[in-house]
C-alpha positions, 0 to 999 in steps of 0.5 A: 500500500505503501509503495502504490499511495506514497509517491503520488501523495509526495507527488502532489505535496512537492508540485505545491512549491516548484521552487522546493521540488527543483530542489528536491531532484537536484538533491537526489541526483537527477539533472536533466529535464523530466519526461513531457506527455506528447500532444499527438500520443496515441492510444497504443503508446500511452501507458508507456508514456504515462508511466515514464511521465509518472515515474519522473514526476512521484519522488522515491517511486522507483526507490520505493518499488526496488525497496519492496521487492527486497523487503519482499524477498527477505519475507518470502523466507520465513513466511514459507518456513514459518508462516504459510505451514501454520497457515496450512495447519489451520485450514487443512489439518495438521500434519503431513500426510505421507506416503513412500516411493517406490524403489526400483532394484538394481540390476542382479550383478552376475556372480564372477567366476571363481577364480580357481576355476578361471586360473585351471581353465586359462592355464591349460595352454601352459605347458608343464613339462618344459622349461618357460621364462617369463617374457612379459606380465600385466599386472590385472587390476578391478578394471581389467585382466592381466597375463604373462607371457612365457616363451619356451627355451627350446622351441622359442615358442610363446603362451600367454596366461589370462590373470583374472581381474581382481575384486574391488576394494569398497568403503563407505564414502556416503550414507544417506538417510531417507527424507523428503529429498532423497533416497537412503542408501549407503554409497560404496566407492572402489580405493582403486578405480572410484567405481560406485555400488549403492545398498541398502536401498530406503525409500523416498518420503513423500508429502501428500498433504494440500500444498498451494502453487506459490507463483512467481511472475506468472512463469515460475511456481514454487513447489515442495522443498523449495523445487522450482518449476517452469509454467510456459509453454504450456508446461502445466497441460502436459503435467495435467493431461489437458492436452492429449492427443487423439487418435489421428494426430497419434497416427499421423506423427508416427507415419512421419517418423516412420517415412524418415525412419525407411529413407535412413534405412535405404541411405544405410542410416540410423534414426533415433527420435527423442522427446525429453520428459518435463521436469514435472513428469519425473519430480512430480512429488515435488509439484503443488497441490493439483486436482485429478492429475492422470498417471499417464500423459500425452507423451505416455500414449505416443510412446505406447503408440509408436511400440505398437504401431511403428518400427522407427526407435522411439524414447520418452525415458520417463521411466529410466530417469525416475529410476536413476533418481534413487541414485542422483537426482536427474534434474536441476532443482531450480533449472528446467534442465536435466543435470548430467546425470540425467543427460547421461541416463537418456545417452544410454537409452539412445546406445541401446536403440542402437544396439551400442554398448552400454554403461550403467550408472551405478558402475562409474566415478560420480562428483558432485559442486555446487555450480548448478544451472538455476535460471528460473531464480531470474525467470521468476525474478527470485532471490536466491538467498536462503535456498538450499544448494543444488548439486551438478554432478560430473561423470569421470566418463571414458576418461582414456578417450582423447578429443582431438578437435572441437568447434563450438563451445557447449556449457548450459550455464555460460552459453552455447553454440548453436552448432558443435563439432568434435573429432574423438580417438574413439574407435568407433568411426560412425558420425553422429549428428543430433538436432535438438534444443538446450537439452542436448547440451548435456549429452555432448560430453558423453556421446563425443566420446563414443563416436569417432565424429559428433555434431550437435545443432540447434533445431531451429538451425537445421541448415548449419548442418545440412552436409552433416546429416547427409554424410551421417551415420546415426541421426538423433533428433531430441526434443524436451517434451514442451516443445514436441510439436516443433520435432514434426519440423525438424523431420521434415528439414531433414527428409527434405535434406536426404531427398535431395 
């Protein structure tokens, strides 16, 4: 109320004495002739002119406002903490209703042979009746087999031996009580190769008691534990089901997929399509208080259709990310974004499409700072004091793999390149070319690795890439779920390029 009456009040009080108000502006900074209202503006551009008019004439209004926005900010805190909890307790009941998410298992890990057994069976080339020296020996270690190599004093000839990888050493570098913001679990790490292996698996809490949507700016709404989410684009549709599709518009995207599918078959290509999950669809315990919000989405039925009714290789990795967040959470908490972990996640779906070797998240050297992506504090134009750290996580992935060459710079939080090119050692000599939007960005590191060439472009500019896409062995073609709609156009570029 303050903020809205006191500077026209002001206003009115110092135009009483021009002589006092010339004063009065000069002593605040300001030497320049104040904003005139123009005798020809137009209905269009008149609150624009009003408000500069205004804004020169109400003393301390834009102080007054930037004031209010930071005893605003300092109040958001203990009114979440304090205030908007008792204010719940009182209307809807006291206590949380909770409940505990489900824990996916891990994968069983194939018992290893016995090492006696292995030692008899690598050993039978070894001859026992000759003289042997040893030539040559590779110590194993928990990564990899070792050997000798003998040579035979009298006939010069060499056998090799096969010395069984050795076990990992664990110890317990984590554990991790079950809240409302974690999985418990206990995290081993190998001394050797930092290697992790989680158990004693608990689940997640849950709150399931009525929790108000906090808005900010229209574009942001706050939910549990301090999650942040991103509300344009339609975001909320997708997470309430609003906007399904019917059964044409189903079957019309799945025959353009395929169309594109056949043309990379016939050109000796592979073509992946991938829609990334919204941040709502894999943290929805997270999410405020909403009605009648369905288990499965639009995405959900398009994944289901293209299963049954196409055999272009179709992802929507929902699943797959919920499970590897018992592990690390797969998104930013105050991003839209899939962190690393997550980019990670949906790289190795993209691998098992193309029957590739795959990695599994659990069995590699995991770090974690707190440097992460946090763009809707600005979208929302919150204060981010007072908010509880998120983590990136960084993935020690094919650490022995050296890049050769790279064009273009890759970073979700500093910037980046429409289109990035690298040159890898890896010895697979395929060329990847991904067409996708800002979620891309986190798969660069790891897909680089696995191809002997890698391109990355933004969607919108298909073109940069023209020459790539036709010299390509593989074609991903990635979307966030938001923006699924704008994919159809990028299948078209594409087709077009490869009928050319």
């Amino acid at each position: 109320m303050i903020v809205l009456i006191a500077p026209t009040y002001l206003w009115r009080e110092v135009e009483k004495n021009p002589k006092k108000y010339e004063v009065f502006t000069k002593e605040i900074g300001e030497n320049r002739a104040l904003k005139e209202m123009s005798e020809d503006v137009t209905i269009k551009d008149y609150s624009k002119e009003y408000e500069e008019y205004y804004s020169d004439r109400a003393p301390f209004r834009n102080y007054l406002i930037s004031f209010n926005q930071k005893i605003n900010a300092g109040l958001e805190i203990p009114y979440k903490n304090a205030i908007q909890p008792a204010l719940l307790k009182v209307f809807y009941g006291a206590g949380k209703n909770e409940r505990k998410m489900e824990v996916y298992l891990p994968k069983e890990e194939k018992e290893p042979e016995k090492e006696e057994e292995k030692k008899e069976e690598v050993s039978e080339n070894k001859p026992s009746e000759v003289k042997l020296t040893e030539k040559e020996r590779k110590e194993p270690t928990c990564k990899e087999e070792g050997y000798v190599v003998y040579v035979n004093e009298e006939t010069g000839e060499e056998t090799k031996e096969v010395l069984p990888q050795i076990d990992h050493e664990f110890e317990l570098v984590e554990e991790i009580p079950a809240s409302y913001t974690s999985y418990g679990k206990k995290i081993y790490e190998c001394k050797t190769c930092h290697k992790r292996k989680f158990e004693d698996l608990e689940a997640k809490l849950v709150d399931e008691s009525y929790f108000p949507a906090i808005n900010h700016e229209g574009m942001v709404i706050e939910g549990r534990n301090n999650w942040l989410f991103f509300t344009g684009d339609n975001t909320l549709g997708y997470y309430l089901g609003t906007n399904l599709y019917d059964e044409q518009a189903l079957q019309q995207k799945a025959e353009l997929m395929q169309r594109l599918k056949d043309l990379c078959k016939q050109k000796g290509k592979e073509v992946v399509f991938l829609i990334a999950p919204n941040k709502e669809e894999i943290y929805s315990e997270y999410m405020p208080s909403y009605d009648n919000v369905p288990e499965f989405t639009r995405n959900d039925y398009l994944s289901e259709y293209m299963k049954n009714h196409s055999s272009a290789k179709f992802l929507f990795p929902k699943e797959e990310l919920k499970k590897a967040k018992m592990y690390y959470d797969t998104y930013y908490a105050y991003d839209t974004h899939w962190n690393n972990i997550g980019a990670f996640v949906a790289t190795m779906q993209i691998y098992e499409k193309l029957g590739m070797e795959t990695t599994e998240l659990e069995s590699i050297p995991v770090s974690k700072s707190v440097d992460a992506a946090a763009g809707l504090f600005g979208t929302g134009s919150i204060n981010s004091a007072g908010y509880p750290d998120d983590y990136e996580y960084y993935i020690d992935y094919k650490p022995e793999i050296e890049i050769l060459s790279e064009q273009g710079t890759f970073d979700i939080r500093g910037g980046y390149d429409n289109y990035q090119k690298n040159e890898s050692s890896s010895e697979n000599y395929s060329k990847i070319v991904m067409l996708g939007d800002s979620f891309r960005i986190g798969m660069i590191p790891i897909i680089r690795k696995d191809f002997k060439e890698s391109v990355f472009v933004q969607r919108q500019d298909a073109e940069l890439a023209k020459e790539d896409i036709k010299s390509a062995n593989v074609i991903v073609i990635e979307t966030v779920e938001r923006f699924d709609s704008q994919m159809d156009a990028t299948i078209n570029k594409v087709i077009s390029y490869l009928e050319e």
